[in-house]
N, C-alpha and C positions, 0 to 999 in steps of 0.2 A: 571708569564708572561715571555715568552723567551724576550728578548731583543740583542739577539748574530745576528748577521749580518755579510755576508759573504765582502759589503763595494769594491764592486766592481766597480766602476765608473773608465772610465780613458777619454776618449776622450769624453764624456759627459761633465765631470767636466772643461774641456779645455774651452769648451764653457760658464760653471757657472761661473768662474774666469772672460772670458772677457766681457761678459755680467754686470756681477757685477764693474767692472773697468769702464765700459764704463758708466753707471748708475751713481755712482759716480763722473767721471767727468765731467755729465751733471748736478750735483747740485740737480737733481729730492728730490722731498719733497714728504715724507711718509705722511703727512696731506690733501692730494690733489689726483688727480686721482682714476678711478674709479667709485664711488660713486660722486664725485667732489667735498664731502664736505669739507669745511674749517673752522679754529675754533672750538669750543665744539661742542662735539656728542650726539647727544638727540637721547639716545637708545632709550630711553620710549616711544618716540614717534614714532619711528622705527616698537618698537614692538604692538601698538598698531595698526599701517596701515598693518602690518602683511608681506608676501611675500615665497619665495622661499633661502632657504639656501641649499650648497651644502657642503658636509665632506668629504675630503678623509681622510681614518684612516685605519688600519689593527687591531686596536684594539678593540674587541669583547665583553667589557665589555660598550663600547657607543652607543650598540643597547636599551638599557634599560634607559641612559641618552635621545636618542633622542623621545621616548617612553613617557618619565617623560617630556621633555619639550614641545614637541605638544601640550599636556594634559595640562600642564597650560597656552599656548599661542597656541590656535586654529588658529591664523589667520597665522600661520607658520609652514611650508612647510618641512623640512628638509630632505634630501637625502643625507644616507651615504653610502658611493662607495670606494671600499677596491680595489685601484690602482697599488696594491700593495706593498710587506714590505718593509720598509723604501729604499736600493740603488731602487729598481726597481719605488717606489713611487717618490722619485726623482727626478729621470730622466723625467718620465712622465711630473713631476710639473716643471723643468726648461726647457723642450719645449715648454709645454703652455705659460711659460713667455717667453720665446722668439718669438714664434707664436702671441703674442699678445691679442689670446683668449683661452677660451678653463680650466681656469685658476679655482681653486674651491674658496670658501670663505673662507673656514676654512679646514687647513694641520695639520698633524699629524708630528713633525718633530723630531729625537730624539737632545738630545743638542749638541753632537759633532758635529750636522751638521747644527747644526743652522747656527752659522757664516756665512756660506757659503751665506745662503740670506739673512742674516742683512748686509755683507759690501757692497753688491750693493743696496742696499733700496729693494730690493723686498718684505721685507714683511712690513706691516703697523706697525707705534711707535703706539701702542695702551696706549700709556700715555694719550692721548687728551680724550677717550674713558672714565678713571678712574682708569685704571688698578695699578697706585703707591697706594692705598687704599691695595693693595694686599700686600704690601710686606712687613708684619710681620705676614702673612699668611703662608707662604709658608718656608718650612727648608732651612737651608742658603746652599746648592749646587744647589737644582734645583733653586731655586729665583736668587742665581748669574748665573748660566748659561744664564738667559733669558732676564737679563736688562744692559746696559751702562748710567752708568749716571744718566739720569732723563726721559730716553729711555726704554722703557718695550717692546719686540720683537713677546712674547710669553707667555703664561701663562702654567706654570708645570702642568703637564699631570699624574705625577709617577716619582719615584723617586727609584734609586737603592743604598743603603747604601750599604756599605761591611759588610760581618759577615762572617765570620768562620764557614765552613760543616765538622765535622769528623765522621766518623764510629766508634762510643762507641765500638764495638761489636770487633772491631778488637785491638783498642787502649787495654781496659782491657785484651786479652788475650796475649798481650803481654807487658803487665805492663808500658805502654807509659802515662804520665802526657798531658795533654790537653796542649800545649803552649800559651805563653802567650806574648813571643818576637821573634822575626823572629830570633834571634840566637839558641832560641831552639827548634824553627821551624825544624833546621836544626837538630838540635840533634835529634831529635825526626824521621827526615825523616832517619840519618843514623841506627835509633834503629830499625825501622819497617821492611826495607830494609835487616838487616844484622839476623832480626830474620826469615826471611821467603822474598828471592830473589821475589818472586814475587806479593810483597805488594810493592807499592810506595807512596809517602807522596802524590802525587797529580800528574795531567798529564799536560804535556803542549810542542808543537810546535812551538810555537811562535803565540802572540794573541797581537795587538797594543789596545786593548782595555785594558787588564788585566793587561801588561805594564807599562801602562801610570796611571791606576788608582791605582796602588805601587807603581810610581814613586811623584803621588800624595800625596798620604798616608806618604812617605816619607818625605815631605816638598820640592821636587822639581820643579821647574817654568821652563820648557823646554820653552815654547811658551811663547810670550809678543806680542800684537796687538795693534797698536794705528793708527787707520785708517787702509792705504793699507804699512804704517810700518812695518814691522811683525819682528821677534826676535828668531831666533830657536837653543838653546844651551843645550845640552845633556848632559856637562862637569860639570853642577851646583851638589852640595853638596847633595841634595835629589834625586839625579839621580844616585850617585857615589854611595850613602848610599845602592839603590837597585840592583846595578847592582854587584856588590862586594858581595852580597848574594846570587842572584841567580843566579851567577856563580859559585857558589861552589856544587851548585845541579844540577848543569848542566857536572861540570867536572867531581864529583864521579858518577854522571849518577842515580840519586836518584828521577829524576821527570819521569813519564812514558812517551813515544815515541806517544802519542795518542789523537788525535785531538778532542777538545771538538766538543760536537753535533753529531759524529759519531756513530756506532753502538759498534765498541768497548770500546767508552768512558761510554757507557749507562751498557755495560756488566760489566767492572768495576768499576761501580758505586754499583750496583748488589752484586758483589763476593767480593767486599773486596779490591780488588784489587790496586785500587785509594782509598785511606783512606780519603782524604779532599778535600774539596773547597775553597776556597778563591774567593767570588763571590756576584754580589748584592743580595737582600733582597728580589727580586720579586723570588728568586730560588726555592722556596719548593711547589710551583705547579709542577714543573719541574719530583722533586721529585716522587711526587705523581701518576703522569702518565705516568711517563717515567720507573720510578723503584721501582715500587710498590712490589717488590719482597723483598727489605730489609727494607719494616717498620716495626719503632722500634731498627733499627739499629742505622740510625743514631741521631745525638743532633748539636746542634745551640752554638756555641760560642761568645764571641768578638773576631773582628781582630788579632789575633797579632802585637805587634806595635814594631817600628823601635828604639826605647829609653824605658826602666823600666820606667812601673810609669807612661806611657803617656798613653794616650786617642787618638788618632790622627784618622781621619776616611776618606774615600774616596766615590764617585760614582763609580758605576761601570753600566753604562746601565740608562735608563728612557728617560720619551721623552716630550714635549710639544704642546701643538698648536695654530699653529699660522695663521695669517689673510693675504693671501699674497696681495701684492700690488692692483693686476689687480682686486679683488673681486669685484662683482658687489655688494653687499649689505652690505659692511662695518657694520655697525649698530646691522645688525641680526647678523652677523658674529661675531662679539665682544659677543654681548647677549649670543649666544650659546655657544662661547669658556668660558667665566665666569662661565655660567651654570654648564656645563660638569665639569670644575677645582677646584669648589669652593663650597661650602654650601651641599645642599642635594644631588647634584649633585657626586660631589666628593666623598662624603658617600656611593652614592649608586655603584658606583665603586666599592672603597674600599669592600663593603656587597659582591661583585661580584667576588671578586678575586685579583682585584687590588691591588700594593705599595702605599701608599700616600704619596705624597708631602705636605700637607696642616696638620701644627702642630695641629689642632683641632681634624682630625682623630688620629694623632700617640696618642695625647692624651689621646683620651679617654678612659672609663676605660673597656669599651667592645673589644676593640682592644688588650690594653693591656692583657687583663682576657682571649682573648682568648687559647685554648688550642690544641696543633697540636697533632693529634693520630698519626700522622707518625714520629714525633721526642718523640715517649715515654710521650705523654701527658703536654710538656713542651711548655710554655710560649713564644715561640721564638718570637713573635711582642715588647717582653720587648726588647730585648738584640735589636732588630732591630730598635726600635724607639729613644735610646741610641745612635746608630751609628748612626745615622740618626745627631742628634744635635752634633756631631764629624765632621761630614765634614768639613775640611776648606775649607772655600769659597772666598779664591785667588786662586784660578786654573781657565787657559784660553786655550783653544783651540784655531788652527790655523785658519782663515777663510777657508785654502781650506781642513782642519782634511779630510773631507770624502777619496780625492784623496791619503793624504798622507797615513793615512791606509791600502788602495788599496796597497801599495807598501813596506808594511812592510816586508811583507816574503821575499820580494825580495833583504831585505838589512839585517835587523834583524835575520831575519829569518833562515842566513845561519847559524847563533852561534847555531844553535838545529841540523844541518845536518854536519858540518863541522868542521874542528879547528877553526874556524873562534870566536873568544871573544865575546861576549855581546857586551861589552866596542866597540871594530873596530866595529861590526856591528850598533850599535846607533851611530855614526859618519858618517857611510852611509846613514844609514835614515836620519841622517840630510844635509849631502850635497845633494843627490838627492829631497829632500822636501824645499833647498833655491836655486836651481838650477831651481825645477819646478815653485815657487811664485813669479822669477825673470823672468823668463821665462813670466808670466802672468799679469805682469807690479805690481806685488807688490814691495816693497824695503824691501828688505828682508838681514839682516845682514850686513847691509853697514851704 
């Protein structure tokens, strides 16, 4: 499952920010409106009078979820409607809230952008529903992405661990050791490089995604959120830890010039060219239909970690769904999101192509057992289900992540095209990203 996002919002998001503020300062309660129920939620009985549910999703694995739950709840309706991948979904879904109609029951949201409608209440606490039942269900990054407190926003959709992609095929011809710490990460990039200029250890232009989930992995806390509080520090020690490293393969010019998702990144995925990945867990479909010309080439590793000897693990990508405010049918809307995330549900995902979230799949031992003919018949769900229970699950995104993304390249961004440091450009993304949240009535490093 691709999960990359181009995270384009700017004058859209002006409006999610004050929306959300203004929601907030009106005290509005996620257990009211809508449906107008208060109090506990009697799904059962929900689903018993039956009705109409609406989904928006891009994801192609919940035609067969809403298939499976018709089939056991005839008296329901469900209509799923692809709005859009995620900025373009969005957008669509913060007009309807602000148009006041128009609004689905159940969204497809990935987690950096959750925030975004939990600081203005726009989507329902699905706590009152049952949904804390859930969370020794689900691996600790997607389950901390989607609850505060005693507050559940979302229920985990997929889930994107980090693992390590290298090309066997190139490594063994030029006598290169799998790494195992991002310092010989680096060795490793200067050995492939210096045996043949036009092999590079991996590509990258600047991605705020891939960034932030190393800067993760690293143990750094850039963002702190307490309410419309926000905390943006790029200086922390698991920030320094990353940026120190991959300026050194930015200086010797050891990562390739080439944008993931492009057609050159697909050809040097292909020829050898990009020897690795550093990338979530949903990635080996990607593989498989994108570059189907080197299987068997490549192989499935662990992350390289930031300290000998450590485990440390990050997300990169996965998405939840959640119940926004305005739904007319609260009840169905919870039933169906449980369904799709959890039990047979979630399996039949997973059967379908899907990452899981939910430690009963990573479990099990058909999961595990399975065997990928494109990584040379190896086990890769083990090393991924591994990572998976690696995630630390302190890492927070900003409320408004979506926007500040949007403007990575344009601060970050220039360390890949200019003298411009790593180090200077994460200082501009942070002044321009506490500039915008103040700008937006957040209090933002004050």
């Amino acid at each position: 499952m691709r999960t990359h996002t181009t995270r384009r919002l700017l004058g859209a998001l002006a409006t999610v920010a004050a929306l959300a503020l203004t929601a907030t300062a009106c005290g509005s309660d996620a257990a009211d409106g809508g449906s107008g129920a208060t109090g506990p939620k009697d799904v059962a009985a929900a689903l018993e009078k039956g009705g109409k549910v609406t989904v928006w999703a891009w994801e192609p694995t919940l035609e067969k979820v809403v298939e499976d739950f018709e089939k056991k709840y005839p008296k329901v309706d469900v209509e799923l409607v692809n709005a859009g991948t995620s900025d373009k979904q969005y957008t669509a879904l913060q007009n309807a809230i602000a148009a006041g109609s128009g609004a689905p029951d159940v969204a497809q949201v990935e987690y950096y952008a959750l925030g975004q409608f939990t600081i203005g209440k726009s989507v329902e606490d699905l706590a009152p529903y049952g949904a804390q039942k859930h969370a020794t269900s689900f691996t600790p990054g997607p389950w901390n992405a989607v609850h505060q407190d005693a507050s559940v926003y979302a229920l985990p959709m997929d889930s994107g661990p980090m693992a390590f992609f290298y090309n066997k095929k190139v490594f063994d011809k030029h006598g290169v050791k799998v790494p195992t710490t991002w310092d010989e990460y680096v060795e490793a990039a200067r050995t492939l490089h210096k045996a043949d200029p036009k092999v590079f250890i991996t590509n990258d232009t600047g991605d705020a995604g891939a960034t932030t989930s190393l800067i993760w992995q690293a143990g750094g806390h850039p963002y702190k959120t307490d309410g419309t509080n926000v905390t943006i520090d790029f200086g922390d020690e698991g920030t320094r830890t990353y940026t120190a490293t991959w300026q050194k393969l930015l200086d010797e010019k050891l990562v390739a010039p080439i944008s993931s998702w492009s057609d050159a990144w697909y050809k040097g995925l292909a020829d050898g060219s990009i020897a690795t990945l550093s990338i979530g867990a949903w990635m080996p479909a990607n593989f498989t239909s994108g570059v189907a010309t080197a299987s068997g080439d490549w192989r499935v590793a662990p992350l390289p970690q930031w300290k000998t000897g450590a485990k440390a693990g990050a997300e990169n990508g996965g998405s939840s769904l959640a119940v926004p405010k305005a739904a007319k049918n609260k009840e169905l809307a919870y039933a169906f999101t449980e369904f799709a995330t959890t039990g047979t549900g979630a399996s039949s995902r997973v059967a379908a192509g899907a990452f899981p979230a939910t430690r009963a799949d990573l479990e099990s031992k058909a999961f595990l057992d399975t065997e990928f003919p494109y990584f040379g018949g190896q086990k890769a769900n083990r090393i991924f289900a591994e990572a998976a229970q690696n995630v630390g699950a302190d890492w927070s995104y900003l409320p408004y992540q979506v926007y500040a993304n949007s403007i990575f390249n344009d601060t970050v961004g220039k360390a890949y095209v200019s003298p411009t440091t790593l180090s200077d450009g994460l200082k501009a993304w942070q002044e321009a990203s506490v500039k915008y949240g103040n700008d937006q009535g957040f209090t933002v490093n004050k």
